[in-house]
C-alpha positions, 0 to 999 in steps of 0.5 A: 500500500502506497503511502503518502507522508507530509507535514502540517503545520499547527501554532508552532508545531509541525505535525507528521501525517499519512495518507493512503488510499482513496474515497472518501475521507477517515481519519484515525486518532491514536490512542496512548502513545501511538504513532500514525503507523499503530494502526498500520494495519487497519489503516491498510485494510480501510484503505481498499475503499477509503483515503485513510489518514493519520498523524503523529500528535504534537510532540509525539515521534516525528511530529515536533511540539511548538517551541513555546512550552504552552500547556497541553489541552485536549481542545489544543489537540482538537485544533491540531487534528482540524489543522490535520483534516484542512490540508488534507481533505475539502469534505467531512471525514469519518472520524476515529478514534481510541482512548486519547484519540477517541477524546480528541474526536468529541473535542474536535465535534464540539470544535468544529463539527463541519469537517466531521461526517462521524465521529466514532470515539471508542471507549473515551476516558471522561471523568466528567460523565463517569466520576469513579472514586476509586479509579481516580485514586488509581490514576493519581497513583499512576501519576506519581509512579511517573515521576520515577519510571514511566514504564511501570506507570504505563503498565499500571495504566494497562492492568486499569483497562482490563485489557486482555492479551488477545490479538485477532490472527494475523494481527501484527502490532506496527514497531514504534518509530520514535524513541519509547521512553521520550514518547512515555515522558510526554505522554505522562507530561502532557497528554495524561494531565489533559485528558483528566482535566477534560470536562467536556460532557453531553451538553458540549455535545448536542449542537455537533449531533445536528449535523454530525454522525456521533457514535460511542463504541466499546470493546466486546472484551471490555465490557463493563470497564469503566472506559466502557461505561464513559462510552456508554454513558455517554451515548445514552445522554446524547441518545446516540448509538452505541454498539460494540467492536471487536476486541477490547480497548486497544481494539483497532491495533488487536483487531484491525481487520474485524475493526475495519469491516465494523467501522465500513459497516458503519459509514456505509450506513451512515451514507446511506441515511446522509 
């Protein structure tokens, strides 16, 4: 598959992007630490009917944060990913997104629901629309770890997910192409802060529905997580759909060619309904 790579930039930040394929337009927000190439092989498989695109986010790999240290929200990552959809597609993308990403996504409806046909956020992290005493004490636990070994906090973010060691057969997850250990300190810098401090909730949300397609997934290996229950809450206050992918919430990387068929399922439904 044919790759095309460039460059946006965004308020000081040079964000590294890919494209491939051709139709219409998907964009993939990254879920943790992932780099555009995480999702290599859903990317791949999308890309037999769709122009699939995604980046790095800002400071991520090979996309350079703004020389300024400006604080990292979510609504900044939101206007990056609009910046990202500007340069590269003049109609509403299908938006996609895991965790972080999936985050992102609804920031980005809220933002700019014009350049969104859909929006399919899987298993957003949202504190605001499910306060649970007990994981937020875990979460400032992993918060401290990271002060002193951001490897042991990463993992200790994964056993919170629930996630299960499963991956679908063929499933080959991409090798990172930027340095872990600087990725893992950003992430635990900037990105993990801004996702807890998030307070978007369905209110944010309800204008975006009247021209945008907002769909909340979660993995059918994770029901019942509390990323689960965000998405689920979530959809029921907007009275939005919701349904399950393959795997859990790590999904569109163990289950790339389940998700793919799940995701084209969806746009094709909602094109016809548009």
């Amino acid at each position: 598959m044919q790759v095309e790579q460039f460059e946006v930039e965004c308020d000081g930040a040079l964000l590294y992007v890919e494209s491939r394929g051709h139709g219409a337009p998907v964009l993939v927000i990254q879920g943790g630490i992932g780099e555009a190439g995480a999702t290599e092989q859903l990317a791949d498989t999308l890309a037999e009917h769709f122009c699939v695109i995604s980046y790095d986010r800002r400071g991520l790999s090979r996309s350079a944060g703004s020389p300024e240290p400006d604080p990292i929200t979510m609504h900044r990552h939101a206007v990056d990913a609009a910046a990202v959809l500007a340069a590269s597609t003049s109609e509403p993308a299908h938006v996609v997104g895991a965790s972080i990403g999936a985050l992102i996504g609804l920031h980005l409806a809220a933002l700019e629901p014009s350049r969104m046909a859909t929006v399919v956020a899987h298993e957003p992290p949202m504190s605001a629309v499910v306060l649970d005493p007990t994981r937020e004490a875990a979460l400032d636990q992993v918060a401290t770890t990271a002060q002193d070994d951001v490897r042991s906090a990463i993992r200790r973010m994964g056993s919170l997910t629930g996630a299960r060691d499963s991956l679908e057969e063929g499933a080959r997850p991409a090798p990172p192409k930027g340095d872990l250990m600087a990725n893992l300190q950003r992430f635990f810098e900037h990105d993990f802060p801004a996702v807890r401090s998030s307070s978007l909730v369905a209110g944010d949300l309800v204008a975006a529905t009247q021209s945008t397609n907002i769909i909340l997934t979660g993995g059918d290996l994770s029901r019942g997580q509390w990323e689960y229950r965000c998405a689920e809450q979530l959809a029921g206050e907007l009275g939005v759909l919701f349904t399950e992918l393959p795997g859990g919430h790590n999904g569109l990387v163990s289950h790339p060619k389940a998700t793919a068929a799940a995701l084209t399922r969806i746009f094709d439904r909602v094109a016809l309904t548009s």
